[in-house]
Structures are given as C-alpha cells and as structure tokens.
PALUM-295247 format. One line per 3 residues: number of its first residue (from 1); their letters; for each residue x, y, z of N, C-alpha, C, O. Coordinates in steps of 0.1 Angstrom, whole numbers, plus 5000, padded with zeros to 4 digits. Example, Ala and Ser with C-alpha at 12.3 -4.5 7.8 and 13.67 -1.06 7.14 Angstrom:
<gulos>
1) AS) 5132/4943/5078/5123/4955/5078/5132/4967/5078/5142/4967/5085 ~ 5128/4978/5071/5137/4989/5071/5129/5000/5079/5134/5011/5080 $
</gulos>
This chain:
<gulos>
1) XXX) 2085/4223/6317/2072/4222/6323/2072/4229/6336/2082/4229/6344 ~ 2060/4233/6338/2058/4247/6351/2059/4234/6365/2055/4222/6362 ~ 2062/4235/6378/2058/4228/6382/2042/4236/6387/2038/4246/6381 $
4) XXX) 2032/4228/6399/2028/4236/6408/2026/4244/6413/2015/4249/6413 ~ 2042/4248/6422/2042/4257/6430/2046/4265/6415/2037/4273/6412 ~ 2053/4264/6409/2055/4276/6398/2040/4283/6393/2041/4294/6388 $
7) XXX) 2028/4277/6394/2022/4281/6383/2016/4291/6394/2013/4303/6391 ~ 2015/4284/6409/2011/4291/6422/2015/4305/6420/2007/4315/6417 ~ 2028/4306/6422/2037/4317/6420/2039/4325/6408/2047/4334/6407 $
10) XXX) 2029/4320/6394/2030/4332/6385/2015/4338/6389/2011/4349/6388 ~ 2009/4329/6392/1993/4334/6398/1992/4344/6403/1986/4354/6400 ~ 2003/4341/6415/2002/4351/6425/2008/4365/6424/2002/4375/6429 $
13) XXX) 2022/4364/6415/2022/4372/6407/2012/4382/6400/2010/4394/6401 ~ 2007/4373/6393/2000/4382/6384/1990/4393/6389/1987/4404/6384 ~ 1986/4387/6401/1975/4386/6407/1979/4400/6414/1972/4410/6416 $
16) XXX) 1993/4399/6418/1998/4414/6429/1998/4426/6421/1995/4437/6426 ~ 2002/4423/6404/2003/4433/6397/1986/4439/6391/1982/4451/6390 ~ 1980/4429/6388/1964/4434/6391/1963/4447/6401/1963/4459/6398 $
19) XXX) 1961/4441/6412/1954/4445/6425/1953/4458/6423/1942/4463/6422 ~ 1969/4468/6423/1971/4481/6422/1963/4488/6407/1955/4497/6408 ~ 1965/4483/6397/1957/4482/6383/1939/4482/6387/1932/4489/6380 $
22) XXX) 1935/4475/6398/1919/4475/6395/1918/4486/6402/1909/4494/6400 ~ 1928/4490/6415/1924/4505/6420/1924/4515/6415/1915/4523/6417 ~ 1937/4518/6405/1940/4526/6398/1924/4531/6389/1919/4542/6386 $
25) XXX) 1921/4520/6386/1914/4517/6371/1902/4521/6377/1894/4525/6368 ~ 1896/4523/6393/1885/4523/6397/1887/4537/6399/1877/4544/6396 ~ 1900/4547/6404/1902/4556/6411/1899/4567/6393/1893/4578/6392 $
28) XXX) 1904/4559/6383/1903/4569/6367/1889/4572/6366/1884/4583/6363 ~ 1881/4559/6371/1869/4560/6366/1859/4569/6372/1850/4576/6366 ~ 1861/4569/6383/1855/4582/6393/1858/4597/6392/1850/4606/6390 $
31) XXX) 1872/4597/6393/1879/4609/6385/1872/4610/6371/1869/4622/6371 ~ 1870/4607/6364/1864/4610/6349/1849/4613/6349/1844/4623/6344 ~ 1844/4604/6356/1829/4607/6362/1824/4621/6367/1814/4628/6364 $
34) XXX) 1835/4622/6376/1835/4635/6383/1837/4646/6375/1832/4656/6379 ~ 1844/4645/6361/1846/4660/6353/1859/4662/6362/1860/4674/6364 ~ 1868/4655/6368/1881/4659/6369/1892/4655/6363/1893/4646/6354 $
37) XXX) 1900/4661/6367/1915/4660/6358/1921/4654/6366/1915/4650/6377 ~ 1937/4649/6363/1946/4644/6371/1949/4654/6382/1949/4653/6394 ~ 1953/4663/6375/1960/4680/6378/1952/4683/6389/1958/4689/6398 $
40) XXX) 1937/4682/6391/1926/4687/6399/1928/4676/6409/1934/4681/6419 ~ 1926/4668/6411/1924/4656/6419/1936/4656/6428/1935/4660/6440 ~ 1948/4652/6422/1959/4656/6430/1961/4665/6440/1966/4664/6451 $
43) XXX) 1955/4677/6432/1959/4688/6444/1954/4690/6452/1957/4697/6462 ~ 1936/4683/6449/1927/4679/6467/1930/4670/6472/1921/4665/6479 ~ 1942/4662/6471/1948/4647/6475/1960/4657/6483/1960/4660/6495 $
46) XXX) 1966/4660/6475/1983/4671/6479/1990/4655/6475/1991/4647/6484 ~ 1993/4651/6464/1998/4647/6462/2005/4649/6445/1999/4660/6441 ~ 2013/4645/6437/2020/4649/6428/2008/4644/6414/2003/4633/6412 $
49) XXX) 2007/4652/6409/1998/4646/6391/2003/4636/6389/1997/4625/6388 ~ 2021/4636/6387/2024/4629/6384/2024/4612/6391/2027/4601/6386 ~ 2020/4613/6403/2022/4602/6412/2010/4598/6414/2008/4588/6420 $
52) XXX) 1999/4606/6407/1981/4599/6408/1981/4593/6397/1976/4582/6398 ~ 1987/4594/6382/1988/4591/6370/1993/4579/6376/1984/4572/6380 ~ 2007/4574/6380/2013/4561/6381/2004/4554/6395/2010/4546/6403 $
55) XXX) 1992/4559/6398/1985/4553/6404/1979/4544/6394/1982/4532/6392 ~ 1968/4555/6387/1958/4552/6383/1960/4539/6370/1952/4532/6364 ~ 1977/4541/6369/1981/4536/6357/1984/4520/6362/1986/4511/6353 $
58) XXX) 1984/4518/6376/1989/4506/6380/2002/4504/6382/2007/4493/6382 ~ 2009/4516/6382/2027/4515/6388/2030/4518/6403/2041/4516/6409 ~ 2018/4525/6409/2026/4532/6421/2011/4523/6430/2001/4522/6423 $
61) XXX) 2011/4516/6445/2004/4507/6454/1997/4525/6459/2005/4534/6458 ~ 1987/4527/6463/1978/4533/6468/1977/4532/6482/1970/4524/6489 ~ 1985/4540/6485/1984/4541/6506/1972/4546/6506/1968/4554/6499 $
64) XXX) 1965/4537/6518/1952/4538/6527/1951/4553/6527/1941/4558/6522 ~ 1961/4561/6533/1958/4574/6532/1952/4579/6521/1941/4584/6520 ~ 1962/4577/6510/1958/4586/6498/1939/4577/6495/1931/4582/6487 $
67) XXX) 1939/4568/6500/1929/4561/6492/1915/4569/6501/1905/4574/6495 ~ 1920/4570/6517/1907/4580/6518/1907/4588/6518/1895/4592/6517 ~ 1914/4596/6517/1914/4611/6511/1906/4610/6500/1896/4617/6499 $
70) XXX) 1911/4600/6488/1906/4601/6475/1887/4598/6478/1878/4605/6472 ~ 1884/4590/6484/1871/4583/6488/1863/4596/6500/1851/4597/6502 ~ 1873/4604/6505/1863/4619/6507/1859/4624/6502/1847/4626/6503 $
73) XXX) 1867/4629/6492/1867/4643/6478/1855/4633/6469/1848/4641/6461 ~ 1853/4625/6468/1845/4617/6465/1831/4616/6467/1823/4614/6459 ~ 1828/4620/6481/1824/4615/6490/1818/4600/6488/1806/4600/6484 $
76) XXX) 1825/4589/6491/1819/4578/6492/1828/4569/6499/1840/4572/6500 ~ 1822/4554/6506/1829/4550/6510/1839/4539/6507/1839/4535/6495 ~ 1845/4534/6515/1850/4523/6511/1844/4508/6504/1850/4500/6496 $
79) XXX) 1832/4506/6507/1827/4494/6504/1819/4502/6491/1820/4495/6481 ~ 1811/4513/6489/1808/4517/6478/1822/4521/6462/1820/4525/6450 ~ 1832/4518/6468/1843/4521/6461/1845/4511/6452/1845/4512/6439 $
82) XXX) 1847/4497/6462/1852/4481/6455/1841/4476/6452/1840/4464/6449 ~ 1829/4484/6454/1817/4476/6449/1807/4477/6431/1798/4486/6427 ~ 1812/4468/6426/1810/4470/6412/1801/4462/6404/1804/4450/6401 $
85) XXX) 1786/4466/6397/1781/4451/6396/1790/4444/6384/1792/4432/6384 ~ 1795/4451/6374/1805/4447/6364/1815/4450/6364/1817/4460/6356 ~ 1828/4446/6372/1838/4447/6375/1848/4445/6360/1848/4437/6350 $
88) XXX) 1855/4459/6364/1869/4452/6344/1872/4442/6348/1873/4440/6360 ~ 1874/4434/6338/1882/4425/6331/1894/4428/6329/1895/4438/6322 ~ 1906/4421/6334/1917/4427/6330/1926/4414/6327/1931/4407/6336 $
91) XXX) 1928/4412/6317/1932/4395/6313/1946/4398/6312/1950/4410/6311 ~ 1953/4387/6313/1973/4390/6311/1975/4395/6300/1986/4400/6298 ~ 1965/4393/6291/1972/4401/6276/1974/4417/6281/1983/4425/6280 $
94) XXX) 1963/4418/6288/1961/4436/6291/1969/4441/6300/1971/4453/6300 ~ 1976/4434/6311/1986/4436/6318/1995/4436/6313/2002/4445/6317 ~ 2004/4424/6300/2014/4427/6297/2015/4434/6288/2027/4437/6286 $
97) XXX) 2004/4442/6279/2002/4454/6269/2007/4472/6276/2016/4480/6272 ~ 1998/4470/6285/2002/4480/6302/2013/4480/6300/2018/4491/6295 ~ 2022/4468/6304/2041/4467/6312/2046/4471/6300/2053/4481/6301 $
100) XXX) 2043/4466/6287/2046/4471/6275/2052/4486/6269/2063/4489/6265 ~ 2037/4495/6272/2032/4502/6270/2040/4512/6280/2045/4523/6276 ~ 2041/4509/6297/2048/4518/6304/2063/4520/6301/2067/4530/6306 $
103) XXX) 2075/4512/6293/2083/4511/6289/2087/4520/6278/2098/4526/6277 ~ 2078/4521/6269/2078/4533/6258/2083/4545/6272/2083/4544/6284 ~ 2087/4558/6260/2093/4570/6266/2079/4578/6259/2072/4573/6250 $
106) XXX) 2077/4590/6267/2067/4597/6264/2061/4597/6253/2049/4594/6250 ~ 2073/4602/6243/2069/4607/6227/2064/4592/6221/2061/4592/6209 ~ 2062/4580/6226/2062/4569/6219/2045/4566/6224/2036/4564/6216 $
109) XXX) 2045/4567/6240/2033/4569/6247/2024/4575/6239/2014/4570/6233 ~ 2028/4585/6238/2015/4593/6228/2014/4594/6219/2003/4598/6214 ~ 2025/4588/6210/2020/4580/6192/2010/4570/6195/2001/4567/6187 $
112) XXX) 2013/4563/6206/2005/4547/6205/1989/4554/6213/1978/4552/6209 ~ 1991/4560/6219/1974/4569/6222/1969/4573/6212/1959/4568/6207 ~ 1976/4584/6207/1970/4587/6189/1967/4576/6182/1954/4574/6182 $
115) XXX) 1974/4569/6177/1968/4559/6175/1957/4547/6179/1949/4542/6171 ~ 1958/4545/6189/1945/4540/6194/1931/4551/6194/1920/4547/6197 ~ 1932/4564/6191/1922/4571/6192/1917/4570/6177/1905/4570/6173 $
118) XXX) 1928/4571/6169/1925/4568/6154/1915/4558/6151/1904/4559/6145 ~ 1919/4549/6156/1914/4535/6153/1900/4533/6159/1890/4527/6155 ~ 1902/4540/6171/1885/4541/6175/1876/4547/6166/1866/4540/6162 $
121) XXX) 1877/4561/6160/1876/4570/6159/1872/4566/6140/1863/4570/6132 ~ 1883/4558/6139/1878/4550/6121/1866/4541/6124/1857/4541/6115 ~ 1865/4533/6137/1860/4519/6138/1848/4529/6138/1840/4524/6130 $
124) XXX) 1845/4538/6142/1829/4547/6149/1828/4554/6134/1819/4563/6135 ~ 1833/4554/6120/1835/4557/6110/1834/4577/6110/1828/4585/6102 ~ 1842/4578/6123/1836/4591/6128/1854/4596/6118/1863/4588/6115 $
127) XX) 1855/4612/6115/1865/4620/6110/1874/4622/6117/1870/4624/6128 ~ 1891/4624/6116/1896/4622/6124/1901/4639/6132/1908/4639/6142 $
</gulos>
C-alpha cells in the first residue's frame, strides 16, 4: 500500500513528465497549423529537427529561449500560447503508451504509425 507522500510523489512525477508533453503537444499543433515541417521550423529556431521532434514528442524540456524564438516565428505570445479553451487530455495511459512507444527503435516506430494510420483510415472506412 502507497503511503501519502508516495502517492504525492507519483503525482508529482507524473505531472513533471506531462508538462514538457503539453508544450511539445501545443508547439506540433501550431507547427501543423502553420503548414510547417519539423525540418522547416527548426531551422527558423537554429536548432536540430531532430531536437524539435524530441521536443514536441515530450523527451527534451523546452528552454525559454527556444520557446520564444518558437512564439516569434509564430508570431504570438506567450499567454496566447498556454491559452486553450480545450486543452488535451493527456491521461497516464497516454503517457505511458508515449514512454512505451519512445523505446521502440525507428523501424518498430513506424510499423506502429502505419498501423495506427491503418486503423484510422479502416475506422473512416476510407482505402488504404
């Protein structure tokens, strides 16, 4: 049995691995909005594709810098950024799906995307 402070301390946990995840998750959504790429965004950041992806993915914490940089190219601000009237949802199943999911090696990464596109893509009884 958890005590207290334990349940405190998976909370808090959980809660640290969130944080980076709702930025990430807010920084994809603008990026997509916008008709950009990783590849594009990055290099009006000067930062690596590869290091905006493990942003956006919720592995890498988002320095202030890169965040206004990113909220220029944007142009918007910080309080129009975190301001959302329907904010994701991001429940522990989806975080530990995520942790799951970042553990695969590439070629496994993109079987399980294929497949989740499938499945969309049957559910919309659309052709594959």
């Amino acid at each position: 049995m958890r005590s207290v402070e334990g349940n405190a301390a998976v909370s808090s946990t959980r809660s640290k691995f969130r944080q980076p995840l709702l930025v990430g998750h807010r920084i994809r959504i603008l990026r997509k909005d916008r008709n950009l790429t990783q590849a594009e965004l990055a290099a009006s950041v000067g930062i690596q594709q590869s290091d905006l992806c493990r942003m956006e993915n919720g592995d890498y914490k988002v320095s202030l810098e890169t965040l206004f940089k990113i909220l220029s190219i944007f142009q918007i601000n910080i309080a129009e950024f975190f301001h959302e009237e329907n904010p994701p949802s991001i429940s522990d199943k989806d975080v530990d799906f995520l942790r799951e999911y970042q553990k695969l090696d590439q070629e496994a990464q993109r079987e399980v995307w294929d497949f989740m596109r499938f499945k969309r893509m049957d559910e919309r009884g659309e052709a594959p």
